[in-house]
C-alpha positions in Angstrom: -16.8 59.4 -35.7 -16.6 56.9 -32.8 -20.0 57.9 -31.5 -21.3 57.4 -35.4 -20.0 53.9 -35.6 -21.4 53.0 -32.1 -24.8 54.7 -33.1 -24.4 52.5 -36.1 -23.4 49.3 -34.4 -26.5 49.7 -32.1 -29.2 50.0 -34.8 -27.8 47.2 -36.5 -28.1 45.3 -33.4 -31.5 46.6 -32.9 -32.6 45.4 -36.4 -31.0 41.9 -35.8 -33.0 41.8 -32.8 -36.0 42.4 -34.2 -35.9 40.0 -37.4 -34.9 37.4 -34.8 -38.4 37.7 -32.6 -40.3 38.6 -36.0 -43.0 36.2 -37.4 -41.2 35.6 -40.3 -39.0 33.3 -38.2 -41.5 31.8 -36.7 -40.9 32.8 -33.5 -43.7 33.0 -31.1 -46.4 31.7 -33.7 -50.0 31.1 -32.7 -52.8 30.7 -35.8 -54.4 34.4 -35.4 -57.4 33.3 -38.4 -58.5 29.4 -39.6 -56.5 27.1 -40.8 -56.9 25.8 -43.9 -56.4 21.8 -43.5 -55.5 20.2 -47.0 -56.6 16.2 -47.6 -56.3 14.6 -50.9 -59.6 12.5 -50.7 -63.2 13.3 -51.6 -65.1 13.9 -48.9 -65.8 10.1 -47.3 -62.2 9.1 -48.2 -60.1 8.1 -45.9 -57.9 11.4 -45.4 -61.0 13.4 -45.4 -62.6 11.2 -42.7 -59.5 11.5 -39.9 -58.9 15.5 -41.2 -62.4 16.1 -39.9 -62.3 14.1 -36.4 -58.8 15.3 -35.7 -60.3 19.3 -36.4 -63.4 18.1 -33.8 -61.2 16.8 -31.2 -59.2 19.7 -31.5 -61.9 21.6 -31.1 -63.6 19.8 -28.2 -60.2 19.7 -26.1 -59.8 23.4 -27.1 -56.4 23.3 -28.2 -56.9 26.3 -30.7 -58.1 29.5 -30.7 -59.4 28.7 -34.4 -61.0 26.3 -36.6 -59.4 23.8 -38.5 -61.7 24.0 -41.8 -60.6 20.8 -44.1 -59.9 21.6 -47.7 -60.2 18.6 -50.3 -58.0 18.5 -53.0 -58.5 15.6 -55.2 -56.7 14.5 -58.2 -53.3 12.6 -59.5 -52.9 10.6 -56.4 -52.2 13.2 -53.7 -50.4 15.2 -56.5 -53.0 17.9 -56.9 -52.7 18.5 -52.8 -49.2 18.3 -52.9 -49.2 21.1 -55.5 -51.3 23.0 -54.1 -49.2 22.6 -51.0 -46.2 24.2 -52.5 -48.2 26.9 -53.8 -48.7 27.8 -50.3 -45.5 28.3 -49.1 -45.3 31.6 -46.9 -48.6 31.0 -45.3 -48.2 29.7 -42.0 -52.1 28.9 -41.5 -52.1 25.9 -44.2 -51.1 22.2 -43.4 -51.7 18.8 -45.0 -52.4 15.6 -43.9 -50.3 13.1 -45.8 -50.8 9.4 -45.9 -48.8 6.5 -48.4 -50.1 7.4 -51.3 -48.4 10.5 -51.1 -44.8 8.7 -51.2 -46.2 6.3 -53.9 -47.2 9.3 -55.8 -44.1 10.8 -55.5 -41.9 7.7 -56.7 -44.1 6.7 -59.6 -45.4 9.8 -61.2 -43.0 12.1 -63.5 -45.5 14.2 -64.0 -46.2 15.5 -60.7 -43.7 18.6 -60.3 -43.6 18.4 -56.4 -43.3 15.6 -54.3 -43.8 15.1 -50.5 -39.8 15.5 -50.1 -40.5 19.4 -51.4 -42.8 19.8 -48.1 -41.9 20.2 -44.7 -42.5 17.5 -42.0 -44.4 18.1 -38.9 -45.7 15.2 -37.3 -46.6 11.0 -37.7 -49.7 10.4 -35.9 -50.9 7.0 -36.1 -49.6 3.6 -38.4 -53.0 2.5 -39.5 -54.1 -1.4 -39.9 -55.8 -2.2 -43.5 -58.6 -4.7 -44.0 -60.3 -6.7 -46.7 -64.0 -7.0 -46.7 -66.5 -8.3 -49.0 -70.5 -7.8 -49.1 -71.9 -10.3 -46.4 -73.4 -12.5 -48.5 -70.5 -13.1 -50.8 -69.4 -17.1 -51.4 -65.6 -15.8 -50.1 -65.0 -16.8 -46.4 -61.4 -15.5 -46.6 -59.2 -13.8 -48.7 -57.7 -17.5 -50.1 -61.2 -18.3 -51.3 -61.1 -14.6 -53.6 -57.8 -15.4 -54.9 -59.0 -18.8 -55.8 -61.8 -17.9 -57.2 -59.6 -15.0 -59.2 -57.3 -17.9 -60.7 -60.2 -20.1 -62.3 -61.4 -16.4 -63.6 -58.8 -14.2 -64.6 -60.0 -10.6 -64.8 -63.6 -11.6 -63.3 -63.4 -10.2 -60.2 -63.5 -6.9 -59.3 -61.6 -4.4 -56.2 -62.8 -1.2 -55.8 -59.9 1.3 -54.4 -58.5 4.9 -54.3 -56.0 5.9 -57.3 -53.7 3.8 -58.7 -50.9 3.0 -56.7 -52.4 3.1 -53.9 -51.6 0.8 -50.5 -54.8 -1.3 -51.5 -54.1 -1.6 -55.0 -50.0 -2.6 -54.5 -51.3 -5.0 -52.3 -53.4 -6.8 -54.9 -50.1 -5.9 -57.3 -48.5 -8.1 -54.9 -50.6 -10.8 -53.8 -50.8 -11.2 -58.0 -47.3 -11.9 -58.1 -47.4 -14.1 -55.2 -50.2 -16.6 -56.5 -50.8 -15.7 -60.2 -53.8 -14.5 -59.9 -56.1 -11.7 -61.9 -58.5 -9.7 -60.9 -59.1 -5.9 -61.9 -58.7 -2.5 -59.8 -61.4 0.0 -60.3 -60.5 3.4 -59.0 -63.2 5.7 -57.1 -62.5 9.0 -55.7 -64.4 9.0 -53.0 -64.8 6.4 -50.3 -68.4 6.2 -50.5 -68.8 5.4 -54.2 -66.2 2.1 -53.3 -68.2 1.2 -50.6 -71.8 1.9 -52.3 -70.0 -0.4 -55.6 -69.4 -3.2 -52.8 -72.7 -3.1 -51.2 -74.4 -2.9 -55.2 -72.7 -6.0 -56.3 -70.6 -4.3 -58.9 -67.3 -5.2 -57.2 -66.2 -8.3 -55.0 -63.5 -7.1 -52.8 -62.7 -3.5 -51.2 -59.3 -3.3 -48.7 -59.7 -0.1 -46.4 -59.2 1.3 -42.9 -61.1 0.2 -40.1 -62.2 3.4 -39.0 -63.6 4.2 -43.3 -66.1 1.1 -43.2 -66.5 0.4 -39.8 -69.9 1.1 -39.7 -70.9 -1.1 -42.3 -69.3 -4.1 -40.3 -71.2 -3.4 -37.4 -74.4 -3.1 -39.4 -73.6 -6.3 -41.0 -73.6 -5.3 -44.4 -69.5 -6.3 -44.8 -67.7 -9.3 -43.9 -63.4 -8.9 -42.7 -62.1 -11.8 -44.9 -58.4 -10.6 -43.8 -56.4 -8.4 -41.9 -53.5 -7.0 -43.5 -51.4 -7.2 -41.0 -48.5 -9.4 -39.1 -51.1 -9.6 -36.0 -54.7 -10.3 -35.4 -56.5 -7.4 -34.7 -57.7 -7.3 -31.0 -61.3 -5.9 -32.2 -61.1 -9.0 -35.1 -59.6 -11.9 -32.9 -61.8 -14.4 -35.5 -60.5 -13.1 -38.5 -57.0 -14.3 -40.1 -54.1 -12.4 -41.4 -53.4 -12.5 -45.4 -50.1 -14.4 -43.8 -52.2 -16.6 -41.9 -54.2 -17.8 -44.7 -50.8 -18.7 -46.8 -50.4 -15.5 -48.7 -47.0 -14.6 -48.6 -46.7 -10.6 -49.2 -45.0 -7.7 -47.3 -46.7 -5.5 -44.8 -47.3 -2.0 -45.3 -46.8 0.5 -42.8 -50.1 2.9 -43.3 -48.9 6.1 -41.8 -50.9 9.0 -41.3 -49.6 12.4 -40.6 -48.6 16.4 -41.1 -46.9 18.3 -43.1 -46.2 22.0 -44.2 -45.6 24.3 -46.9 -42.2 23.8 -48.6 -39.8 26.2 -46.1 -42.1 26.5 -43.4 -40.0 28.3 -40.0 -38.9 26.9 -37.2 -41.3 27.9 -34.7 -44.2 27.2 -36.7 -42.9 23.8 -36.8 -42.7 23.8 -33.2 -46.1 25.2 -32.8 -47.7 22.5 -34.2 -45.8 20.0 -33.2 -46.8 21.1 -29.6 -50.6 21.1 -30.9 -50.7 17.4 -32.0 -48.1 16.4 -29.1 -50.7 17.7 -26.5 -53.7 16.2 -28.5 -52.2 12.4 -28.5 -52.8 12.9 -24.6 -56.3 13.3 -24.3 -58.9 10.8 -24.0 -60.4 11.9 -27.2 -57.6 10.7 -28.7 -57.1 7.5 -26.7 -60.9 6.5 -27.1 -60.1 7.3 -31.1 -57.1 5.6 -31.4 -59.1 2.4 -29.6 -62.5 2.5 -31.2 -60.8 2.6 -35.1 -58.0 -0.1 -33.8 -55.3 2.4 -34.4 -51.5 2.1 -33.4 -50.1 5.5 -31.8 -47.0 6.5 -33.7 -46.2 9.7 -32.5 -42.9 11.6 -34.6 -41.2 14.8 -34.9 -40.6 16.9 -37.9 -36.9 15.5 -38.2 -37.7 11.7 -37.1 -40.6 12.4 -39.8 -38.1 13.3 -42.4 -36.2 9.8 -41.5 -39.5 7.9 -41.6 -40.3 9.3 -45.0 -36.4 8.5 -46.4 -36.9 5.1 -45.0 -40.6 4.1 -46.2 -39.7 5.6 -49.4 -36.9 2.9 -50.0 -39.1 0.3 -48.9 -41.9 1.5 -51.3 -39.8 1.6 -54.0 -38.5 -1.6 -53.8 -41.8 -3.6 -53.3 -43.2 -1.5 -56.2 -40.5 -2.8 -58.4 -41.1 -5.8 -57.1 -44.7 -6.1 -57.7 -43.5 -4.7 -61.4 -44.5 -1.0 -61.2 -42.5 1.4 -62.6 -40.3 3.8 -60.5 -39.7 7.0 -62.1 -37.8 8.3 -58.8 
């Protein structure tokens, strides 16, 4: 009997052992096929854009075995992606790329039946600066002209943006509120149809990343009216801040980042973690980072998790504000 229960005691041991150091708990992970890299946007959008040159730097610094192959998942404002998100949960070669939206998804739409608090954090990235451009020869030499010009029109003037809800689109919520002024959002799911409706004349303003239009500044065909931010940006040392120019509105953090499946282990966590810990020290990166005017904001999974309780008050506050309604 005693040599029974010590046979006993040792297979059990054994079989501990072994769930412990078994993939399941994510222990000792390494991607052994592509990984499937999910982005909200159309291809051109902003998400879709930094999915692709984070899976070529990746590539070119040879930090895995495997290529990243960007899936986009348009629809409902980052809820179709989140979705499908959560229907990957168990497969540790999936992650997403979330950005703002995703949070203001989450807050303001009841439909959507998973929300970026059902996935699991990896990493922040970068905080990204937004700017507002018009077609070069338009009559608006900063964004005070627009609204201006917005007030002696009401619903005249035109934005081009992502979805509803949006970080360009509860900016022009806000600056409405600020000054009074009216001017319609038209939604585009892909960033080249908002910049090819800016360059045709059949919208006014567009508010994006540096890096999405970038380009088209260089080439001349856009004007920066504003930067959206509480600094001058060193590449735009000519070109106000909305504060600078006597709009008075809150700054949005843009954040850009990872996540995971919903119960994603441990180690995978880790894994990648590692990955995009090792890439923000390469001079891809840095020369990135520089050339798009991007801020480094490297996080962990759990500072992650804090960031996202902490933006999401914020959001849900300035949406109220600006007279959205919260349904979280």
């Amino acid at each position: 009997m005693i040599k029974t229960r010590g046979f006993h005691v040792a297979l059990m041991s054994l079989f501990l052992g072994t769930l412990l150091l078994s993939p399941v708990w994510g222990q000792g992970f390494k991607p052994s096929r592509p990984v499937e890299v999910v982005v909200h946007t159309n291809p051109g959008g902003g998400s879709d854009v930094f999915a692709r040159a984070i899976a070529e730097m990746v590539d070119r610094e040879r930090l895995l075995s495997h290529r990243m192959a960007v899936a986009n998942k348009s629809g409902g404002s980052g809820a179709t992606a989140m979705a499908y998100l959560a229907e990957k949960k168990g497969d540790d070669h999936t992650i997403g790329f979330f950005t703002n939206t995703w949070m203001v998804t989450s807050l303001t739409r009841k439909e959507a039946k998973v929300t970026i608090n059902d996935l699991t954090p990896v990493v922040r990235l970068i905080l990204e600066p937004m700017i507002a451009v018009v077609k070069a020869d338009s009559p608006y030499g900063g964004m005070k002209d627009f609204v201006e010009a917005a007030k002696k029109n009401p619903g005249k003037l035109n934005q081009s943006g992502g979805s509803p809800g949006a970080p360009e689109d509860l900016y022009r919520l806000l600056i409405q509120k600020t000054t009074g002024a009216k001017w319609n959002f038209i939604s585009f799911p892909g960033g080249g149809e908002r910049i090819s409706n800016l360059l045709g004349g059949n919208v006014q303003l567009l508010m994006a990343q540096p890096q999405e239009i970038g380009e088209h500044i260089r080439s001349g065909g856009m004007r920066v009216i504003a930067s959206m931010t509480e600094r001058r940006l060193a590449d735009l040392p000519n070109v106000p801040t909305i504060g600078e120019q006597g709009l008075d509105v809150p700054i949005l953090d843009q954040a850009r980042g990872v996540l995971a499946p919903p119960g994603t282990a441990g180690g995978v966590v880790r894994y990648w973690e590692d990955l995009f810990g090792r890439l923000v020290q390469t001079q891809s990166w840095k020369k990135y980072v520089a050339e798009n005017q991007l801020e480094e904001a490297y996080l962990k999974s759990r500072e992650v998790g804090e960031f996202w309780k902490k933006q999401g008050d914020l959001l849900r506050s300035l949406l109220q504000e600006a007279g959205v309604k919260v349904a979280r």
